[in-house]
C-alpha positions in Angstrom: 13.5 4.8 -7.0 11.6 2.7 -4.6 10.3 -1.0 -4.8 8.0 -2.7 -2.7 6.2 -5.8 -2.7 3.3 -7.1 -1.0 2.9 -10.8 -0.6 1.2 -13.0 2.6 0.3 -10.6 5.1 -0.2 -7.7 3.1 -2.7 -4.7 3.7 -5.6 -3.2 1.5 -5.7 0.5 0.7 -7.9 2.8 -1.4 -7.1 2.8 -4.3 -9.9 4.7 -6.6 -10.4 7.9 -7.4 -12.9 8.8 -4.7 -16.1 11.0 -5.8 -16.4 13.4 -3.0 -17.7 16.4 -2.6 -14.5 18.5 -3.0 -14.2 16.3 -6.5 -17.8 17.3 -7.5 -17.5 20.6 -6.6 -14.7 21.2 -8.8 -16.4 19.2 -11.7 -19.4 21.5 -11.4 -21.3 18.4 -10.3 -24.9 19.8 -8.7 -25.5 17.8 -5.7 -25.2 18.2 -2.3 -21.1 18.2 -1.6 -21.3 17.8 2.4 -20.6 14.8 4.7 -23.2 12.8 4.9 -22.2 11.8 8.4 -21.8 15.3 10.0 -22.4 17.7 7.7 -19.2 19.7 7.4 -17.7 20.0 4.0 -16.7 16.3 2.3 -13.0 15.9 1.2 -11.0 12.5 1.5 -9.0 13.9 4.5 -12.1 14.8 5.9 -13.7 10.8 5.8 -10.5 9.7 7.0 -9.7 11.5 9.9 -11.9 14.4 11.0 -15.5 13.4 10.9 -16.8 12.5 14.3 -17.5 9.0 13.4 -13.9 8.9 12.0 -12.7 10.1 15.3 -14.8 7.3 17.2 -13.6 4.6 14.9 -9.8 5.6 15.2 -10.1 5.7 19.2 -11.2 1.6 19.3 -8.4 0.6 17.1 -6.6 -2.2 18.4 -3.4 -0.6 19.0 -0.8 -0.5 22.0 -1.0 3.1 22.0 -3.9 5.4 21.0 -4.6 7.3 17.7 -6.1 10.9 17.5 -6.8 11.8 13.9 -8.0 15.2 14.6 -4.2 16.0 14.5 -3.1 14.0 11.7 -1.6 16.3 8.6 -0.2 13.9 6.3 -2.0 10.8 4.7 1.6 9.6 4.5 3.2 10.5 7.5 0.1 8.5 9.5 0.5 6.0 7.1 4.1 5.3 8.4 3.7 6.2 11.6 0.9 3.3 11.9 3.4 0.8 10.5 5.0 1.3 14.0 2.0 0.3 15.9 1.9 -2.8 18.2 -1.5 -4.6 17.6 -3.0 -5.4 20.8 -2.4 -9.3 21.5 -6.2 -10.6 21.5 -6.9 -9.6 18.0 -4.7 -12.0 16.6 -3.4 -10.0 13.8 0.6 -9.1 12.9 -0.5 -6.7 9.9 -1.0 -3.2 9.9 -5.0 -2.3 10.8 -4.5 1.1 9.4 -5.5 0.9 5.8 -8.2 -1.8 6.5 -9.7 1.0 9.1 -9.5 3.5 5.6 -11.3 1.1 3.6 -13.6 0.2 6.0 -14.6 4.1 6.3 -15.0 4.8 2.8 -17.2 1.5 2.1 -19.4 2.7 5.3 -19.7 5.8 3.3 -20.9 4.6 0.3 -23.1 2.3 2.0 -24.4 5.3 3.9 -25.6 6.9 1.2 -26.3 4.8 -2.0 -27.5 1.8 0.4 -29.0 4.0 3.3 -27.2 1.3 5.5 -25.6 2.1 8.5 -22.7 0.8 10.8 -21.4 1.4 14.4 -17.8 2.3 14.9 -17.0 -0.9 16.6 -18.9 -2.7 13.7 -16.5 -1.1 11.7 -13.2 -2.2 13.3 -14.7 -5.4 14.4 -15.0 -5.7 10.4 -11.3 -4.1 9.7 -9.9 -7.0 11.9 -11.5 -9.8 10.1 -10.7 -8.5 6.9 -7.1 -8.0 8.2 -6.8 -11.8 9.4 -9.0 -13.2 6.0 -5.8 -11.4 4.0 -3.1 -12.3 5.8 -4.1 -15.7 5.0 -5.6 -16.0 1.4 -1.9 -14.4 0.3 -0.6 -17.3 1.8 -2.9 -19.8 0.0 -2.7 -18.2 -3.2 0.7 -17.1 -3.4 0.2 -14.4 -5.3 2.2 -10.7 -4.8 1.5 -7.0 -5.6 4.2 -5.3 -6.5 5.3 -1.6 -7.3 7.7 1.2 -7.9 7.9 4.7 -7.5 10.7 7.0 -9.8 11.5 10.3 -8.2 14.4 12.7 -8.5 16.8 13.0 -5.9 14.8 15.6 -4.3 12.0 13.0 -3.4 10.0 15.1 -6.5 7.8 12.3 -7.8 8.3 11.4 -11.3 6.2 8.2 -12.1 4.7 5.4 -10.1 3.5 1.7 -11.2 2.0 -2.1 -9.9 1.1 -5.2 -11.4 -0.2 -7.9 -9.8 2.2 -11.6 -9.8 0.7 -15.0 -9.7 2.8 -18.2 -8.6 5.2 -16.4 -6.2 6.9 -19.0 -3.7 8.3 -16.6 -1.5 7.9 -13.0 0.0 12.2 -12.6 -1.3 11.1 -14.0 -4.9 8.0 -11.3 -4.8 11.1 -8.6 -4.3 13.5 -9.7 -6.6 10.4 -10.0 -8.7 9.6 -6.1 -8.2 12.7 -5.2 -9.3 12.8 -6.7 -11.8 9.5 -5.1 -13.3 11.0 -1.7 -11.5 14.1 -2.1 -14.0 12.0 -2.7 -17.4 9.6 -0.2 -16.8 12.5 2.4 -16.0 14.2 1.4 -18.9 10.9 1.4 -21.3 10.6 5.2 -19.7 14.4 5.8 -20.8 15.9 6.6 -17.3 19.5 6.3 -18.0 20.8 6.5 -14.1 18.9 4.6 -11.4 19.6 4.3 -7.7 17.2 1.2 -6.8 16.4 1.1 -2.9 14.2 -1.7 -1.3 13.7 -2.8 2.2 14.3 -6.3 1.5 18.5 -6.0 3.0 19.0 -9.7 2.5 18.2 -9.5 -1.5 20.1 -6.0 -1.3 23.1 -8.1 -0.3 22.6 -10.4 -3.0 22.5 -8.2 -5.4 25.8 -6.5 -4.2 27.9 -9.4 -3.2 26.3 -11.3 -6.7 24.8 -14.3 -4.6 22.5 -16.4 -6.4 19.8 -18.7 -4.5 18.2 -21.6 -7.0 14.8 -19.5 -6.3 16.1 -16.1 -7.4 18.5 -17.3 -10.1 16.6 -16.3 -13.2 15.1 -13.7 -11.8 18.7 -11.9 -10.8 20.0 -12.9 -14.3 17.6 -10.8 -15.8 18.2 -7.8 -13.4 22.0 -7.9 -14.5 21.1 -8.3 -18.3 19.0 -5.2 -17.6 20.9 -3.2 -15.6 24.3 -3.6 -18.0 22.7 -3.5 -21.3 20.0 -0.8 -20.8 21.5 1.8 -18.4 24.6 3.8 -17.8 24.5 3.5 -13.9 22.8 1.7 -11.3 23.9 1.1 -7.6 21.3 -0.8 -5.0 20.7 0.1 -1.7 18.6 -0.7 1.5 16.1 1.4 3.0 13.8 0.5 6.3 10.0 -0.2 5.4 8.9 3.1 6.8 10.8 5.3 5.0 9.2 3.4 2.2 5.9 4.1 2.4 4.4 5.2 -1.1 5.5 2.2 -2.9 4.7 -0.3 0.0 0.9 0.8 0.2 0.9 0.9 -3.8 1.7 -2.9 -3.3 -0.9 -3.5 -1.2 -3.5 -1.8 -3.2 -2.7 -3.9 -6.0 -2.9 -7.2 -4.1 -6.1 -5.5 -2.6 -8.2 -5.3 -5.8 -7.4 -9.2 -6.1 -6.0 -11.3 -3.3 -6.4 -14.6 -4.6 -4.8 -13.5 -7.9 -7.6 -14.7 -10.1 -7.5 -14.6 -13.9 -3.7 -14.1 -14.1 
């Protein structure tokens, strides 16, 4: 199982259902199913990475070293290979660009064609950039954190995945401890019996092996060890570097994306 949480300098992702062709198409949905950019047949992958306006937009990100979609094959393995990307000093931004860029393509899209507005491709990552700094920081302001886990087997098969949004959070180490937390009760309200928790937060790892309590974390850790001795038969804690944690990380983010300055918690 993986936990994440996002909090101060987190990034937005989509997180919708997208309508696009492909989706219509297979809902028997009459209307015209092609990219409205180019043309060629709509699906998710295509908006990301292989329409030529995609293409354009990827090649000004502000990045160290350049990006060509037209050879991406995996949402996720861009995903973590753009958390490896050096930002290009004038920006001014430490987060990763990448799901910004994602977000600003699919609102570009919509605009496109509900709002018949149109944007450049530097308009777009000039807009990606602001949104990036504006984030990094309103989380700080507001102190709030997404957070989210991901169950799967110890093949990496999937099993369940879930967020929630956190208001009041002091710290990014309270918003993990805080996610594991929520990780624990919903794996025990899903009856999992034998849980191998990894985060990418090593300090709180630590503290959960060698039992050290901060005054910040106290409660919070005193509810993981109620939890994990009264509600399963085996649970061991581990680290595990932020890009080999990808699903949950972004699932974080999306959370925290649909309401950054944590508003009617």
């Amino acid at each position: 199982m993986l936990t994440e949480s996002s909090w101060s300098s987190g990034n937005g992702i989509l997180a919708v259902v997208p309508v696009l062709g492909d989706n219509l198409l297979r809902r028997n949905i009459n209307r015209n199913t092609d990219c409205s950019r180019c043309g060629a047949p709509e699906t998710l992958f295509h908006l990301l990475f292989f329409c030529p306006f995609a293409v354009n937009v990827w090649g000004l990100a502000p990045w160290k070293t350049s990006f060509d979609s037209l050879r991406s094959a995996s949402f996720q393995d861009e995903l973590q290979t753009s958390s490896r990307q050096i930002n290009l000093p004038p920006v001014g931004i430490t987060s990763n660009i990448f799901p910004w860029i994602c977000w600003g393509l699919w609102l570009s899209r919509n605009q496109l064609i509900f709002e018949s507005k149109t944007l450049t491709q530097q308009q777009l990552v000039n807009r990606a950039i602001v949104a990036c700094k504006k984030w990094e920081t309103w989380n700080k302001e507001h102190e709030v954190a997404g957070l989210a886990w991901v169950y799967s087997t110890s093949s990496s098969i999937e099993l369940n995945r879930g967020s929630s949004l956190q208001s009041a959070v002091a710290s990014p180490l309270v918003a993990e401890a805080l996610a594991i937390r929520e990780a624990l009760w919903h794996a025990s309200a899903q009856s999992y019996k034998r849980i191998w928790l990894r985060s990418d937060s090593q300090w709180l790892i630590n503290a959960i092996n060698l039992n050290l309590r901060l005054i910040e974390l106290y409660g919070i850790l005193s509810d993981v060890d109620a939890l994990v001795f009264s509600d399963f038969l085996s649970v061991s804690f581990s680290f595990v570097s932020r890009n080999h944690n990808g699903p949950a990380d972004f699932l974080a983010k999306a959370c925290l994306c649909m309401n950054p300055s944590g508003l009617d918690l």
